[in-house]
C-alpha positions in Angstrom: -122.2 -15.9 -34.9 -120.4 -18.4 -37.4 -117.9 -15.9 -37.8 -117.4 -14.9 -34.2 -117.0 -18.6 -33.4 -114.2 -18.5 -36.8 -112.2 -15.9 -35.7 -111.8 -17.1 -32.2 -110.8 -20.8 -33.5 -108.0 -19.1 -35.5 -106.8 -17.1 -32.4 -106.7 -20.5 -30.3 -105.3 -22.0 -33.3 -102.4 -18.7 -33.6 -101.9 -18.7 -29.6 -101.6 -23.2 -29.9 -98.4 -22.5 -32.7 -96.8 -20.1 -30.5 -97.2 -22.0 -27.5 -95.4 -24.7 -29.8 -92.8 -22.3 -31.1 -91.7 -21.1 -27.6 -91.6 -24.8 -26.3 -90.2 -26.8 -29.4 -86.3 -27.2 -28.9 -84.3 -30.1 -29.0 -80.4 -30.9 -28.4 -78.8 -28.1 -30.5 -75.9 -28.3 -33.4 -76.4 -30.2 -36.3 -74.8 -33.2 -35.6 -76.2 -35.8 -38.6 -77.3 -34.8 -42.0 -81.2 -33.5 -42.2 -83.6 -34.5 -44.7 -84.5 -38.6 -44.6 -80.8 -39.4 -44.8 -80.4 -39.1 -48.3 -78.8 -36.1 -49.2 -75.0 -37.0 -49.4 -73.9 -34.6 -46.7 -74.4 -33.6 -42.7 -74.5 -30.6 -41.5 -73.2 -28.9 -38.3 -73.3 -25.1 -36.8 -70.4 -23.7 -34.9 -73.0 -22.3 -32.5 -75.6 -24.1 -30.3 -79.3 -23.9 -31.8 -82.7 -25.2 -31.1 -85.4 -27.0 -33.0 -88.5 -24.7 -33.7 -91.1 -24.1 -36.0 -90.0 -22.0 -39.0 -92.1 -20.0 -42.0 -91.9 -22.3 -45.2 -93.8 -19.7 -47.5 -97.3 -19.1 -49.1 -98.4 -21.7 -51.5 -101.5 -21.7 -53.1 -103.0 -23.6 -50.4 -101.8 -21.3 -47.3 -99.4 -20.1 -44.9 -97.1 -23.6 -44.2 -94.9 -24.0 -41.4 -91.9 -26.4 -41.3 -89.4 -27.9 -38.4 -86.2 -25.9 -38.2 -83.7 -24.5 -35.9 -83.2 -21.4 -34.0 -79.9 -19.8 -35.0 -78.1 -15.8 -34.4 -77.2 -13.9 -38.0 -73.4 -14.7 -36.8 -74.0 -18.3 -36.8 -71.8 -20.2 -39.3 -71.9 -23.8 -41.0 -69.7 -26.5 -42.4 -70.6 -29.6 -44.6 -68.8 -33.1 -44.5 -69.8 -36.5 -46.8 -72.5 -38.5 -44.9 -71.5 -42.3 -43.3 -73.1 -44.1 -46.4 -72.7 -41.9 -49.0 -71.9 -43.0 -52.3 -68.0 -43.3 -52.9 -66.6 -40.4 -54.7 -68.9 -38.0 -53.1 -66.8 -34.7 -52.8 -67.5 -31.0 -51.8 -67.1 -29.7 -55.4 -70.5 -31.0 -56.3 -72.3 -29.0 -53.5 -73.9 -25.7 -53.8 -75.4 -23.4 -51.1 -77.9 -20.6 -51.9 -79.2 -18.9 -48.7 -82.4 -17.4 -49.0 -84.7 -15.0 -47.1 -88.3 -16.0 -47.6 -91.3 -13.5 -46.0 -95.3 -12.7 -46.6 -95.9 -10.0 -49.0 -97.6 -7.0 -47.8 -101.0 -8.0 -48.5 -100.3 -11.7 -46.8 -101.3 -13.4 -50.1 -98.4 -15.2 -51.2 -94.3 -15.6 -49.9 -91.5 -13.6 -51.5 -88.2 -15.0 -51.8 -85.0 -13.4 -52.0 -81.2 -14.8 -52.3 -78.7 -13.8 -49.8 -75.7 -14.9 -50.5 -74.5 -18.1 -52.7 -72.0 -20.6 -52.4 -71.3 -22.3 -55.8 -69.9 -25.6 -56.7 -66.1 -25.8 -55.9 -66.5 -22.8 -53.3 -67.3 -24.7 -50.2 -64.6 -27.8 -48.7 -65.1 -30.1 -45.7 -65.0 -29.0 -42.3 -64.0 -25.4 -43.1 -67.1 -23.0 -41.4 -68.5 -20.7 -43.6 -71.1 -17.7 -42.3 -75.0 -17.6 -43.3 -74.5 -13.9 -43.9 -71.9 -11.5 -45.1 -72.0 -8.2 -42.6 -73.4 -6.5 -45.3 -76.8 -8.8 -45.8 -76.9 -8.4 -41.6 -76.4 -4.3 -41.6 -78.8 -4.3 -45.1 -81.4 -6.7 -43.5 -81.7 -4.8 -40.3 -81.8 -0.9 -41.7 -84.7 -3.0 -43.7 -86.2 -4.7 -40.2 -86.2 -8.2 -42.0 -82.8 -9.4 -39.6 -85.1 -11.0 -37.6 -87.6 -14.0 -37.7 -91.4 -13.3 -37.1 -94.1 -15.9 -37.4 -94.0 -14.8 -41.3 -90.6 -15.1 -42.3 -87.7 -17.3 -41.9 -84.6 -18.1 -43.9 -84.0 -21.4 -45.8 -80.5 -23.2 -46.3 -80.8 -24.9 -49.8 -77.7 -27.1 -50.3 -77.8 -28.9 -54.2 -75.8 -31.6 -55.5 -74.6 -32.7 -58.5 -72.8 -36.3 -57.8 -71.5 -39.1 -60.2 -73.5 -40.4 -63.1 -75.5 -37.3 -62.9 -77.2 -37.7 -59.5 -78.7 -35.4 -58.0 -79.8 -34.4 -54.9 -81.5 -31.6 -52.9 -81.8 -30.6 -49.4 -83.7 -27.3 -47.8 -83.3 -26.3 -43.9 -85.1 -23.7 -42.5 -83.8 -21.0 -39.9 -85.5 -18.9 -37.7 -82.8 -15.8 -37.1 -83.2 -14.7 -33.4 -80.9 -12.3 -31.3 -78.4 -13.8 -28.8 -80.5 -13.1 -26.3 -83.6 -14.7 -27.5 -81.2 -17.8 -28.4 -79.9 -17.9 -25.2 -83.9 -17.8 -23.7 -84.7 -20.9 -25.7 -81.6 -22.7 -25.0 -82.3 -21.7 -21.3 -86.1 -23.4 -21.8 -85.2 -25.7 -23.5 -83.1 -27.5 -20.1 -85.6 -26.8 -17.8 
């Protein structure tokens, strides 16, 4: 009976999160830096996106789940020095690794895999540079990981390297959805 009454709290507790998924959304593109404010940088899309509930990966202690945005595998990004940054902050400090992060087949832990990379000195200000290359979208898809499910997601992990040795660190998760289920939320989301 115990077990009955388990099973059913974690399908009320599966159907509450997507509920949440489907409703979560806030005013779309990037438009001030994530992260408490103190990574050196903002970040903004060239396409409208949502807020939802992304896959963070498997540690030890269980599936965790993280806010994020809703974005299309065309969607691109550009970077620019946050108001109060330290002076001297440049783009050649800054990194970008893009990284596609989904359960293992037996649902026991998260794999990670890299994407594509931006090093430092390959990214300036205000120029828009794409998630994917349209080889990672056709090699994704043939592979039916294009996509974001409740168990995968793809995280944005921007590094840098600033004056005096400072660094900082800053992760942002995606959930990759089709045009059309983009357009869905976006629709939801101004009702």
């Amino acid at each position: 009976m115990k077990k009955l009454f388990d099973i059913k709290r974690t399908l009320l507790l599966a159907a509450a999160v997507s509920l949440l998924m489907a409703f979560t959304s806030v005013s779309a593109p990037y438009d001030k830096a994530l992260g408490g404010g103190s990574f050196p940088f903002d970040i903004e899309f060239d396409r409208e996106s949502c807020e939802r509930l992304c896959y963070a990966g498997h540690p030890s202690s269980g599936v965790k789940y993280v806010t994020g945005y809703a974005i299309t595998p065309y969607t691109s990004f550009s970077l620019s020095v946050a108001g109060g940054a330290d002076t001297g902050t440049e783009a050649e400090g800054l990194s970008v690794e893009v990284v596609l992060i989904y359960e293992n087949e037996g649902n026991t832990t998260s794999s990670r895999e890299t994407l594509r990379t931006y090093g430092k000195g390959d990214l300036e200000e205000g120029t828009y540079y794409p998630l994917f290359e349209e080889t990672n979208i056709e090699n994704l898809s043939e592979r039916g990981r294009l996509y974001s499910d409740s168990l995968s997601s793809v995280e944005l992990k921007l590094s840098y390297d600033g004056m005096r040795g400072k660094s900082s660190d800053m992760a942002i998760y995606l959930q990759v959805c089709s045009e059309e289920e983009l357009s869905d939320m976006l629709m939801s989301e101004g009702m």
